[in-house]
PAGULUM-61220 format. One record per residue (C-alpha): residue in three letters; x, y, z; chain. Coordinates in steps of 0.5 Angstrom, whole numbers, plus 500, padded with zeros to 3 digits. Layout:
BEGIN
R code  xx  yy  zz unit
R  ALA   X   Y   Z    A
...
***
This chain:
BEGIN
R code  xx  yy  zz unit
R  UNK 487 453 516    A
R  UNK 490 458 520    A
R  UNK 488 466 519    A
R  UNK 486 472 522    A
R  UNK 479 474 523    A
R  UNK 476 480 525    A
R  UNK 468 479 528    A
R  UNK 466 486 529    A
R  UNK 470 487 535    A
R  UNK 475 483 536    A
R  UNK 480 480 530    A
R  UNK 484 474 532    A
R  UNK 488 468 530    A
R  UNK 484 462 528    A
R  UNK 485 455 526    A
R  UNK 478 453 524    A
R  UNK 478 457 516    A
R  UNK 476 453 511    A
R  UNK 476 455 503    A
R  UNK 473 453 497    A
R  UNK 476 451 490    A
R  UNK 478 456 485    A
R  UNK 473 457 481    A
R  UNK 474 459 472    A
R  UNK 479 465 472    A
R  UNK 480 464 479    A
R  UNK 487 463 483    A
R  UNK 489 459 490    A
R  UNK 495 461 492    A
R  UNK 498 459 499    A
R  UNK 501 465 502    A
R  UNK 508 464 505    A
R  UNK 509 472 508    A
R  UNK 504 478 508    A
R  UNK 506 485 511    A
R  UNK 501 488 516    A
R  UNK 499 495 513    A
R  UNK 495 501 516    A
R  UNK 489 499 512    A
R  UNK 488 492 516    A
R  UNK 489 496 523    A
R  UNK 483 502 520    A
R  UNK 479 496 519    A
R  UNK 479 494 526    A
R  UNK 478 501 529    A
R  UNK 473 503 524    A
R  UNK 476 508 519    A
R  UNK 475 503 514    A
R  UNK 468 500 514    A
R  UNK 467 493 513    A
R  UNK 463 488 513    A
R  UNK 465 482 519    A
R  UNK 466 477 519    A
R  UNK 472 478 515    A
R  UNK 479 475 514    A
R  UNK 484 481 514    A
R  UNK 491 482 510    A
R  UNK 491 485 503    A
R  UNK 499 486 502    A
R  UNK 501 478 501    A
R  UNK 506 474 497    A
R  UNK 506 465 496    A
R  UNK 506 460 491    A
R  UNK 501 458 486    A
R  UNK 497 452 488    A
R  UNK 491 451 484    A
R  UNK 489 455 478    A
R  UNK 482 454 475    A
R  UNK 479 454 468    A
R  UNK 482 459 463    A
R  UNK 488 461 468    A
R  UNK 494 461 463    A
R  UNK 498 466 465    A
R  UNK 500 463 472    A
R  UNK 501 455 474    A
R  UNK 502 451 481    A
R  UNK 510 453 482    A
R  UNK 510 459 481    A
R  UNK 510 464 486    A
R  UNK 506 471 485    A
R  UNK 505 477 489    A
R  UNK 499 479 490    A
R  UNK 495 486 488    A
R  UNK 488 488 491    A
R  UNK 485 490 484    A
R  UNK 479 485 482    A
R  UNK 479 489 476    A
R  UNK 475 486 472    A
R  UNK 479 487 465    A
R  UNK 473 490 460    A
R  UNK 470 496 462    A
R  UNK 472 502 459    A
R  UNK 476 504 465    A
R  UNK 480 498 464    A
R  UNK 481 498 457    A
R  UNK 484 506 458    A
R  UNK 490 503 462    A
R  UNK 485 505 469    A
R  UNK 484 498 473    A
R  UNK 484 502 480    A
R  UNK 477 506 477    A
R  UNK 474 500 475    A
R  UNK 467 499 479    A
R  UNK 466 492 480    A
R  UNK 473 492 483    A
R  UNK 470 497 489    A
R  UNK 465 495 495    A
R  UNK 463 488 493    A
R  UNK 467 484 497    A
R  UNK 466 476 496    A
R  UNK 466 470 501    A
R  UNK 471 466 499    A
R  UNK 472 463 507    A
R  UNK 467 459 512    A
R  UNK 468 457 519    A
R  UNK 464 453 523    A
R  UNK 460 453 516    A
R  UNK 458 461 516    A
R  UNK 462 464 510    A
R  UNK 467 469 512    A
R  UNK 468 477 507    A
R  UNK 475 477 503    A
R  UNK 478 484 505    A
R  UNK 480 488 498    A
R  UNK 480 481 495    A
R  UNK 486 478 497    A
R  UNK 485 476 506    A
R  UNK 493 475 505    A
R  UNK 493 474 512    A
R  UNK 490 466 511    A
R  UNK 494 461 510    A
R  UNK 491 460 504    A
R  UNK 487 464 499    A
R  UNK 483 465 493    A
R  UNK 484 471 488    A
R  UNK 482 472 481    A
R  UNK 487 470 476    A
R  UNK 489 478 474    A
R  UNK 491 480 482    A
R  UNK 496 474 481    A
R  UNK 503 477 478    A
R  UNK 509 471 476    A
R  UNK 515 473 480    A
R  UNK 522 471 480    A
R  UNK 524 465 485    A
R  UNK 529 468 487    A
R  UNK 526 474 490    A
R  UNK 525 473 499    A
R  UNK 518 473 499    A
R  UNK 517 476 506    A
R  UNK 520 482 501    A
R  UNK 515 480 496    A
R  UNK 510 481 500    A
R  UNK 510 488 500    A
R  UNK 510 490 493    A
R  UNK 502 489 492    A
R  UNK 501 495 496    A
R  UNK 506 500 500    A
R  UNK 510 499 494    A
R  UNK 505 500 488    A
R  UNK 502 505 493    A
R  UNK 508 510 495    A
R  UNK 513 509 489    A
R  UNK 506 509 483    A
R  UNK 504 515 487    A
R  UNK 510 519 484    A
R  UNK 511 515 478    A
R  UNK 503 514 475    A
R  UNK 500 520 479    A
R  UNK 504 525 481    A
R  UNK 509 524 475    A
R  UNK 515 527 479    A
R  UNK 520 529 473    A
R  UNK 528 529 474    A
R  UNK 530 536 478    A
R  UNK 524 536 481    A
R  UNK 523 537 489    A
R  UNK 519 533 494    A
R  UNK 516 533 500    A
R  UNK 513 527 505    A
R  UNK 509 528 511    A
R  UNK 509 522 514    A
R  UNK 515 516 513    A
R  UNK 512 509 514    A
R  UNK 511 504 509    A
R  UNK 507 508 504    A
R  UNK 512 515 506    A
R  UNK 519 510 505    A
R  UNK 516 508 499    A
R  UNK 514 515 495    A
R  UNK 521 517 498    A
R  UNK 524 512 494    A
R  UNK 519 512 488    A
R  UNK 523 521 488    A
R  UNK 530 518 488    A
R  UNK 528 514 482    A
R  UNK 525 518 478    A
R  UNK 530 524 479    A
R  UNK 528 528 484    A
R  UNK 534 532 487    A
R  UNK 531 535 494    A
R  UNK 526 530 497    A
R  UNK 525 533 505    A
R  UNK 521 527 508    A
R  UNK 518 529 515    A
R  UNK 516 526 520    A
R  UNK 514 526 529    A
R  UNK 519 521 531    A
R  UNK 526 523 530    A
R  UNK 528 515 529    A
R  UNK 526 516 522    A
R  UNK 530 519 519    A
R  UNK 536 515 518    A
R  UNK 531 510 514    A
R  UNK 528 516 511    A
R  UNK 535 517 508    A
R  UNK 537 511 506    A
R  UNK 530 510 502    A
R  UNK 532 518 499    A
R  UNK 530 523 503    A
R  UNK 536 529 502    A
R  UNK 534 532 508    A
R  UNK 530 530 514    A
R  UNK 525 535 519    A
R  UNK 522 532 526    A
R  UNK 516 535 527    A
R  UNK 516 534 534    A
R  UNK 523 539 535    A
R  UNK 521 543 530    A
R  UNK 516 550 533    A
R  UNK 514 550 524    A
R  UNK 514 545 521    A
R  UNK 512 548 514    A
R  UNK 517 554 516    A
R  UNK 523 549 516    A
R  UNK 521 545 509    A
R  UNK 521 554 507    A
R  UNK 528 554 510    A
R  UNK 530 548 505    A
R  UNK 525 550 498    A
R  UNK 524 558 500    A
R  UNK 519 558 493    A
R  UNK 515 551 496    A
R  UNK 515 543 493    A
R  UNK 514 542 487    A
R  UNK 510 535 490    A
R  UNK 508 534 497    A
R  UNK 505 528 499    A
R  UNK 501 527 505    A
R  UNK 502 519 508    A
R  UNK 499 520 514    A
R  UNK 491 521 514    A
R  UNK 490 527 518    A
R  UNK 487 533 514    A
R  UNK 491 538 519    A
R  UNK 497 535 514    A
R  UNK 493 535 508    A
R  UNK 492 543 509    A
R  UNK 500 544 510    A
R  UNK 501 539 504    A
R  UNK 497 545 500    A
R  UNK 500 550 503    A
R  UNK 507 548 502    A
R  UNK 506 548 494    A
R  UNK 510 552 490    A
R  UNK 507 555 483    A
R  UNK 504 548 480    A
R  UNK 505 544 485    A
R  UNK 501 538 487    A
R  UNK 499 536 493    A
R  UNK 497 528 493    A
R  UNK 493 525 498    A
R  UNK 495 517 501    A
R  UNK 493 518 508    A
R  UNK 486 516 509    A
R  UNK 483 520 515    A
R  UNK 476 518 516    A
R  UNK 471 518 511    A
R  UNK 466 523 514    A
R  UNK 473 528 516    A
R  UNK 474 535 511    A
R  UNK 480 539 510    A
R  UNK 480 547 509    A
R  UNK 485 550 504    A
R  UNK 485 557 502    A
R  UNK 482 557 495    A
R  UNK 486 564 492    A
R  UNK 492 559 493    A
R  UNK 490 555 488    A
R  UNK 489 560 482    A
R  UNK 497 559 481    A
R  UNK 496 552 478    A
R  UNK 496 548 484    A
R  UNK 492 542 485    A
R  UNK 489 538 490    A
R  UNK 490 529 488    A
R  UNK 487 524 491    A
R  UNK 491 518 488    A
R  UNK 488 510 489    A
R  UNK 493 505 490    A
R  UNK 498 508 486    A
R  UNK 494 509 480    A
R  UNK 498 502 479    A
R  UNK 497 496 473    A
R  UNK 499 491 477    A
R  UNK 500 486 472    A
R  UNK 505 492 469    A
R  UNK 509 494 476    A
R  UNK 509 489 479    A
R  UNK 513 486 474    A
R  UNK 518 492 474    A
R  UNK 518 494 481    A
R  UNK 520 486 481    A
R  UNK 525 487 476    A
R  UNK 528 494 479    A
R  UNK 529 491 486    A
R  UNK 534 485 483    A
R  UNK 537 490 479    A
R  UNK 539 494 486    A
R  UNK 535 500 484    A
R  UNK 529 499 489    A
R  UNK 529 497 496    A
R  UNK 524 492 499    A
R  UNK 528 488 504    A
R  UNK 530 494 508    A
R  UNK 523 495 509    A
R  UNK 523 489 512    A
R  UNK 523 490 520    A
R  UNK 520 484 524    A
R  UNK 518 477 521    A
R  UNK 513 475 525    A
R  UNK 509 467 526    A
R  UNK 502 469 524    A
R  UNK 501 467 532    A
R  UNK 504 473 534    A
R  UNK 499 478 530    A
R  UNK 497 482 536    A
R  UNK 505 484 538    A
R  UNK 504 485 530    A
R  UNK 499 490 531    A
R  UNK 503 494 538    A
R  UNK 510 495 534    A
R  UNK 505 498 528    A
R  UNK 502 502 533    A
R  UNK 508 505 537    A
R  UNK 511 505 530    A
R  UNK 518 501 531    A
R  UNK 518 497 525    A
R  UNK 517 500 518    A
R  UNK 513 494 516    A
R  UNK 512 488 520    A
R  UNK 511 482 516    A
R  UNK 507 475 518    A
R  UNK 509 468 515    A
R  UNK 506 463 515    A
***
C-alpha cells in the first residue's frame, strides 16, 4: 500500500507499506483524506525528533475496516476521525478528564507498519498519511456520513488544537479580547474557537498580508501585517490601549512568544501553540508578571477528543464551525512534495492528501 515514509533524511512516497491486523482494542482504518500539518514538516527538518523510519501523518479521517476484540463503539462503515492520544483511559490523568497529560500516550511510538520486512515507527500514534492504518480504539471517533471527509481530516488536530485552545485552556469568556500571532492552520482555528466563544475583539497578526481576508472570515475583527507595520505590538495597543485579555502564539519563534507576554493586560494570558525547537528559551520581564499574568503551554488543545471531536463535528453541520474553508488544495498523496512547497511558502491554509 501507498504511503509517506521519513528515512532519517528523506521522506518519500512509497508503494511497498505493508500493516498488520488490529489487535484487541485496536481499530484498522482506511484513510480517505489526511491534512498536512506543521508537526509533520518539524519531523522532516529535525525540530520534532523522531525515531526513522517512520510514517508520517497524524491529522487524518477514513472509513473503519476492521475492529479487534473488545471495540464496540466503532464498526466496519463507520467513518471516523482521527485523534493523536493513545491515552490509555486508567491512570489518574485520564480518569480526571486529562487524556493529553497521560504518560503512556507520549514517547513510546509503535511499529505497526514494515517494508521489506523492517518495521516501521507510527508517528503520534496515528501515520494518516498510509493508505491504511491502525489506531487504538479511544482515537477512533464516529462521525456523521455526511461530513466531506477531506474537511473531516482536520478536525483531530488543528481543530482540537486551535479552537480546545481557547475553549478548555484558555477559557475565553463572551466580551473578552484576543489577540493571534500567526494565522495558519492552528491560528485560523483559535480565530474561530474566539468567535465562538463570544470574544468581541480578536486582533490576528500575521507577515503576509494575504491573510487577512481568511483571518476575517474565520473571526478576526482587525488584521495587522507585520511586515507593513514598524511595531507590531504598537499597532495591537492602538486597538486594545490596556492589552489582551488572551494572546496566542502559533507560530513557534520564541521572539514572539516574549511579544505575546508583553501584549497582556492585567490577568491576561499568554498561550503558547507554536513549537520552537526543543532546545530554544524565551525571556520575559518577570515584574510584569506580578499583575496576575501567566505564561500556558497547552497540549493538543487540552482536548477529550471522544468529547470534542463530536461537538466540533455537531458545530460544523450546525453552521457554526468552518472546516471546509480550511481546505485549501486537495492534493493525491503522489504530489506530497507540491504538498510540502505551498505548506512552506504558505499559499494554502491546509493542504489536504487523499488517497
Amino acid at each position: 500500500m501507498r504511503g509517506v515514509v521519513f528515512d532519517g533524511k528523506q521522506a518519500q512516497v512509497v508503494d511497498d507499506l505493508e500493516i498488520r491486523d488490529p489487535g484487541p482494542g485496536e481499530v484498522l482504518v482506511a484513510i480517505a483524506a489526511a491534512g498536512l500539518c506543521h508537526s509533520d514538516l518539524s519531523v522532516i527538518d529535525g525540530t520534532i525528533p523522531f525515531p526513522p523510519p517512520v510514517v508520517l501523518g497524524h491529522e487524518g479521517a477514513g472509513v473503519v475496516e476492521a475492529v479487534g476484540s473488545g471495540v464496540t463503539h466503532v464498526a466496519p462503515g463507520d467513518h471516523v476521525s482521527l485523534s493523536t492520544l493513545a491515552n490509555c483511559g486508567a491512570c489518574a490523568d485520564c480518569d480526571r478528564g486529562r487524556p493529553t497529560m497521560c504518560r503512556k500516550a507520549i514517547g513510546m511510538p509503535g511499529q505497526p507498519f514494515s517494508r521489506g520486512g523492517k518495521p516501521l515507527f507510527q508517528f503520534a500514534s496515528n501515520s494518516a498519511f498510509a493508505e491504511r492504518t491502525i489506531v487504538k480504539a479511544v482515537q477512533a471517533v464516529k462521525i456523521p456520513q455526511d461530513i466531506p471527509l477531506t474537511s473531516a481530516a482536520l478536525i483531530g488536530c488543528g481543530v482540537l488544537t486551535g479552537v480546545g485552545a481557547v475553549l478548555n485552556r484558555a477559557k475565553v469568556d463572551r466580551g473578552e479580547s484576543v489577540v493571534v500571532i500567526g494565522t495558519g492552520g492552528i491560528g485560523l482555528n483559535v480565530l474561530q474557537g474566539a468567535r465562538i466563544a463570544g470574544a468581541t475583539t480578536i486582533v490576528a497578526i500575521d507577515a503576509n498580508p494575504a491573510k487577512e481576508a481568511v483571518a476575517r472570515q474565520f473571526g478576526a475583527t482587525h488584521f495587522i501585517d507585520a511586515s507593513a507595520v514598524a511595531d507590531s505590538t504598537a499597532a495591537v495597543k492602538e486597538i486594545l490601549p490596556t492589552g489582551a485579555d488572551h494572546a496566542f502564539e502559533c507560530v513557534g519563534n520564541v521572539k514572539l512568544i516574549r511579544q505575546a507576554i508583553d501584549l497582556l493586560d492585567r490577568h491576561g494570558q499568554a498561550v503558547l501553540l507554536g513549537v520552537p525547537g526543543f532546545k530554544e528559551e524565551a525571556a520575559f520581564q518577570v515584574s510584569s508578571m506580578y499583575l496576575d499574568k501567566t505564561i500556558m503551554g497547552c497540549r493538543y488543545g487540552s482536548s477529550r477528543p471522544q468529547r470534542d471531536i463530536a461537538l466540533y463535528a455537531e458545530l460544523y453541520r450546525q453552521g457554526k464551525l468552518l472546516l471546509d474553508e480550511l481546505v485549501t488544495e486537495v492534493y493525491p498523496v503522489e504530489d506530497f512534495a507540491k504538498a510540502v512547497d505551498d505548506a512552506h511558502h504558505g499559499r494554502v491554509a491546509r493542504g489536504v492528501l487523499t488517497f
